[in-house]
N, C-alpha and C positions, 0 to 999 in steps of 0.2 A: 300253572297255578289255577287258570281259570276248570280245567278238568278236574281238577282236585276241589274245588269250590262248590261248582255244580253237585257234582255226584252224593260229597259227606256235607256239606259248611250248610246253615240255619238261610231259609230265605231271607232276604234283605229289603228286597223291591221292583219296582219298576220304573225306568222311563224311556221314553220315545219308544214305548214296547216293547224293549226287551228288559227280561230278570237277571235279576242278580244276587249271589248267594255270601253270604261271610267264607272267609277262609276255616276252617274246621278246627274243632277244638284241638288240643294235643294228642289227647285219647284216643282219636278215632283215628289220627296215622301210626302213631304207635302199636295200635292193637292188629296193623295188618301185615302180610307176609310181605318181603321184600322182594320177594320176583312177582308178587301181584302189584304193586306199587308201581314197579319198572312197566310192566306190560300197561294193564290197567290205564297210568297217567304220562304212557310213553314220557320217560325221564330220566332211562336207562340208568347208566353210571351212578346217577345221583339220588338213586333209591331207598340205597345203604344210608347214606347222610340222611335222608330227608326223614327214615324210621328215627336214627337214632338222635337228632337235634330232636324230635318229637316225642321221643320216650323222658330223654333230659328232662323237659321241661315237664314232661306227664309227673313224672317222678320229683320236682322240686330241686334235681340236680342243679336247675339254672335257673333264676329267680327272672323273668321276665319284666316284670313289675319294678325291679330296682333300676332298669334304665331309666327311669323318668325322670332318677334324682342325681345323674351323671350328667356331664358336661356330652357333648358332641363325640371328644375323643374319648375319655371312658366309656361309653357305648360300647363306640366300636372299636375297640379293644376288650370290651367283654365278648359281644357279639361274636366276633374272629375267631372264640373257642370254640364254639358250635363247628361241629364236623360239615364243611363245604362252605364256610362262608366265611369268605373271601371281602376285601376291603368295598367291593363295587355293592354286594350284595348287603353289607352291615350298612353303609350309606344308605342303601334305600329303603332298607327296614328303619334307619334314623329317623329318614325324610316322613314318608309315608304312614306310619306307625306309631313315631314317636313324636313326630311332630318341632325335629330339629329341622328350623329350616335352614341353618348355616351348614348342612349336609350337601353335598357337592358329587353323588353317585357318577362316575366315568366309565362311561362303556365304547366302544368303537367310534362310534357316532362323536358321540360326547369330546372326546379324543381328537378324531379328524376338525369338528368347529371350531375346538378351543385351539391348535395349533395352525387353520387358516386365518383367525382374527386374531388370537391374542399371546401365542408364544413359536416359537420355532418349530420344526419337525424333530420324530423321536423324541418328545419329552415322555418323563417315563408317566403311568399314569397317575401315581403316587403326588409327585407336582402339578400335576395338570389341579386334583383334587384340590392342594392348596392354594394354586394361583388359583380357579374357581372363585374361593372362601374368601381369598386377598380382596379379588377383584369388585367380588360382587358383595360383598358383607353378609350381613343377617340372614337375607333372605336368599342366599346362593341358590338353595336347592328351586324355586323359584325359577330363576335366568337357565339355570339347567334345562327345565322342563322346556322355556323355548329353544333355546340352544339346537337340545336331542331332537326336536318336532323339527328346525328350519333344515337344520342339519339331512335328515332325512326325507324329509320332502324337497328341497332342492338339491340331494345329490353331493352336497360338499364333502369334498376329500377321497371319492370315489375315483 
């Protein structure tokens, strides 16, 4: 993301000295070739996806803009149509984007924390998501953020 940012995406700014750029408009990944994408922002496999969610939305096929009048779960149940994106990835385009913070994004990490403190092993990740939203309310996606940092910086479930 961050390679894709730098390269096409508007500068954004600065602090504690380093820049930072937006993510790029639609048009400018849709308009490029899919094995320059792959090499280009090493991203391989998910190059293909990453042209064509970005042509979608170039093209009006996906209103991006209507999630903000969706619940949490219509989101991401729109989002899910987008070719490559998967329940972990629509949670964090919720979170971060949309500014659901009852979004509960589960990834490895996420996974390993939530089943050393607050459920069994093997929970699929699907639950882990809801117990998340149960446990922690509104602000889920919040508790996440520390969860995924303690998670990974002390090692849990490793």
């Amino acid at each position: 993301v961050e390679l894709i940012a730098v390269d096409l995406g508007e500068y954004a700014g600065s602090w504690n000295g380093r820049d930072y750029f937006a993510f790029p408009e639609p048009m400018k990944l849709a308009s490029l070739d899919v094995e320059y994408i792959k090499d280009k922002y090493r991203v391989g496999f998910r190059a293909d996806r990453i042209k064509e969610s970005s042509r979608r939305i170039y093209h009006g096929e996906f209103n991006l803009d209507s999630i903000n009048n969706l619940s949490r779960e219509e989101g991401k149940a729109l989002l899910t149509t987008l070719p490559g994106v998967g329940p972990k990835v629509s949670d964090c385009i919720l979170l971060f984007a949309f500014d659901k913070e009852d979004a509960f994004p589960v990834d490895v990490w996420v996974k390993r924390v939530m089943e050393y403190f607050y459920l069994k092993e093997d929970t699929s990740p699907k639950e882990i998501g809801l117990s998340g939203a149960r446990i922690f309310g509104r602000l889920a996606g919040y508790a996440q953020q520390y969860l995924f940092y303690y998670a990974r910086e002390l090692g849990i479930g490793k």
